[in-house]
C-alpha positions in Angstrom: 104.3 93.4 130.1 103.5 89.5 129.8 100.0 89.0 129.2 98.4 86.7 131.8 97.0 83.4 131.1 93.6 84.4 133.3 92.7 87.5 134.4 89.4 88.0 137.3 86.8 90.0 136.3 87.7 92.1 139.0 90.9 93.1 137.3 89.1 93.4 134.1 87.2 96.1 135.6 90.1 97.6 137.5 91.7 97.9 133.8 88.3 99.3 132.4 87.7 102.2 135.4 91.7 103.1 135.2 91.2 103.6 131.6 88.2 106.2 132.6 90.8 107.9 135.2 93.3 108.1 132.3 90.7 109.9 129.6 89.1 112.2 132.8 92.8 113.4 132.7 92.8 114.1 129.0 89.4 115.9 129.0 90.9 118.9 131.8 93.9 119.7 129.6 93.6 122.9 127.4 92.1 122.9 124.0 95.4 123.5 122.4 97.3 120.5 124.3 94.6 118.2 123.1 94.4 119.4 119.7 98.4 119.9 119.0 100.6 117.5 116.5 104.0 116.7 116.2 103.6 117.2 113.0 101.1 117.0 110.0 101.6 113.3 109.5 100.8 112.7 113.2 97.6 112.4 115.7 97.0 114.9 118.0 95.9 113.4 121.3 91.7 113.8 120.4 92.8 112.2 117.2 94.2 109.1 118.8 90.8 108.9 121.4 88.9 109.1 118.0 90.8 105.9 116.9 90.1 104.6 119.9 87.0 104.9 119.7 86.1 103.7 116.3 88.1 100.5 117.3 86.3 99.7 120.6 83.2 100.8 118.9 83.6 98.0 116.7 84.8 95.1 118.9 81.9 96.2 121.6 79.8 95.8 118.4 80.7 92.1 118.3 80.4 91.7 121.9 76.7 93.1 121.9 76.1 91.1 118.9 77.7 87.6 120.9 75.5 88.5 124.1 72.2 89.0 122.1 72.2 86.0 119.9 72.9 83.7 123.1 69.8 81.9 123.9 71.8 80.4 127.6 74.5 82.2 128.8 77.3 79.5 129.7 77.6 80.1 133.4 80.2 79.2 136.4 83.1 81.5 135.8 84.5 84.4 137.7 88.1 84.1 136.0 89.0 84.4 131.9 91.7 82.8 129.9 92.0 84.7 126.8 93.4 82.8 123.7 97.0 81.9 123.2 96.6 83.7 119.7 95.3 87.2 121.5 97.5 86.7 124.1 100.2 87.1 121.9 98.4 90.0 119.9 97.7 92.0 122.8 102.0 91.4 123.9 102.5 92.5 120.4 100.4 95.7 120.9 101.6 96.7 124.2 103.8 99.7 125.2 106.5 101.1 124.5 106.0 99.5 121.6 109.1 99.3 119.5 107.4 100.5 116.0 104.0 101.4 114.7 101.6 99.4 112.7 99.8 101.0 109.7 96.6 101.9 111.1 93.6 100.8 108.3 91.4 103.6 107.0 88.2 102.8 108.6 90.0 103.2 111.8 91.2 106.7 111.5 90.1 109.3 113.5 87.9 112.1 111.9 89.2 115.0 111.0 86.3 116.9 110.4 84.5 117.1 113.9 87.5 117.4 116.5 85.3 118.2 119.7 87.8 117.4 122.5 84.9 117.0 124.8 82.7 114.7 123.6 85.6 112.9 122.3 86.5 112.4 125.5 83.1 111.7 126.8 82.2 108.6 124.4 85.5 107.4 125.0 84.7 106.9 128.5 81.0 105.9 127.7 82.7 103.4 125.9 84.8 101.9 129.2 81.2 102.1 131.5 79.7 99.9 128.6 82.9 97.3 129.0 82.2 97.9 133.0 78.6 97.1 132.8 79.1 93.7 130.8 81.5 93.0 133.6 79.3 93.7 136.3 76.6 91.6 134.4 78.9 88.7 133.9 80.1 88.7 137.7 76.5 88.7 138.7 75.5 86.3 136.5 78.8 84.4 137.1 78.7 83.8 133.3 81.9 82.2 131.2 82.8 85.2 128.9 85.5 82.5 127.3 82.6 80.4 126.2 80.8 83.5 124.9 82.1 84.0 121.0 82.0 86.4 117.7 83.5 86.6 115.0 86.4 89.4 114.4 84.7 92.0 112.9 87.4 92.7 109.9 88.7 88.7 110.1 85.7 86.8 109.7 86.7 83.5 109.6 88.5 83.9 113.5 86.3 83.7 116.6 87.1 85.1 119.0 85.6 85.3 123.1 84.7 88.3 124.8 87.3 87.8 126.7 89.6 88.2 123.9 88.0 90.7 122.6 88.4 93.0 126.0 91.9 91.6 126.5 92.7 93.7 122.9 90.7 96.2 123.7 92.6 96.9 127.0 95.9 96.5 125.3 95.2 98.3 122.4 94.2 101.5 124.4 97.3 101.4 126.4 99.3 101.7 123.4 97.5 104.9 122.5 97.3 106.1 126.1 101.2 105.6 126.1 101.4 107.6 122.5 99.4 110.6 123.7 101.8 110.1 126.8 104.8 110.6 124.3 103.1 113.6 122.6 102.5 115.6 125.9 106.1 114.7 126.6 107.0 116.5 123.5 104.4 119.6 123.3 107.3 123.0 123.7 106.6 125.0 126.8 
């Protein structure tokens, strides 16, 4: 799927709620759906939320850090034009996605604490926080492409907050559709 060059906050959120819809219907499978591996080299389905989480975690980090160091919001925008440069990031990161990308070790999930529940349940925290910046910035009608940080692990490239949601969106549907290919696999 093309990325688009703007996208409404309206679709942003549309993209954020699904997402919630899509982790609901993780949290009611069983314990041992959510829990089960293809194998020992693989993540089970909490595992791959868990990544998810320390990922958005970190780029809604930057985002809170961009919104609190703004002494004037720029305003007069209801539509977002992410960068060519994430633009082609997110393309690169969407599903099916044709092979995997070494994940870096502060991004894997924990093994120690598997609790499909609240896995589940900061996951989706995490998509009402994304939601509620939205809401703010449609209020506020404020220009989230004029809003910038810098990428948390490549310091030297800024990047808006609309880039950073555009990657965060992107990046979840690849997981969503690998815990979509697990499932698919899981024996009767």
């Amino acid at each position: 799927m093309a990325i688009p060059k703007s996208i409404s906050n309206d679709t942003f959120m549309e993209k954020f709620e699904g997402a919630k819809t899509v982790i609901h219907e993780y949290g009611s499978l069983d314990h041992d759906t959510v829990i089960f591996k293809l194998n020992p080299e693989t993540w089970s389905c909490v595992e791959v939320c868990q990544h998810l989480i320390r990922f958005n975690k970190m780029y809604m980090g930057q985002i809170d850090d961009a919104l609190t160091d703004l002494r004037n919001i720029p305003v007069n925008s209801s539509t977002y034009s992410p960068s060519w440069l994430s633009r082609k990031f997110a393309s690169f990161l969407e599903p099916p996605y044709k092979f995997g990308v070494k994940t870096i070790k502060p991004m894997f999930p924990s093994m120690v604490d598997l609790n499909p529940s609240e896995t589940f349940n900061t996951l989706i925290g995490i998509q009402d926080e994304a939601i509620e910046i939205l809401k703010r910035a449609k209020d506020d009608q404020w220009d989230l492409n004029r809003i910038t940080a810098p990428h948390p692990l490549i310091k030297i490239m800024n990047l808006s907050i609309t880039d950073f949601l555009i990657l965060i969106d992107a990046h979840q549907r690849r997981h969503f559709w690998q815990i979509e290919q697990i499932l698919k696999r899981i024996p009767e």
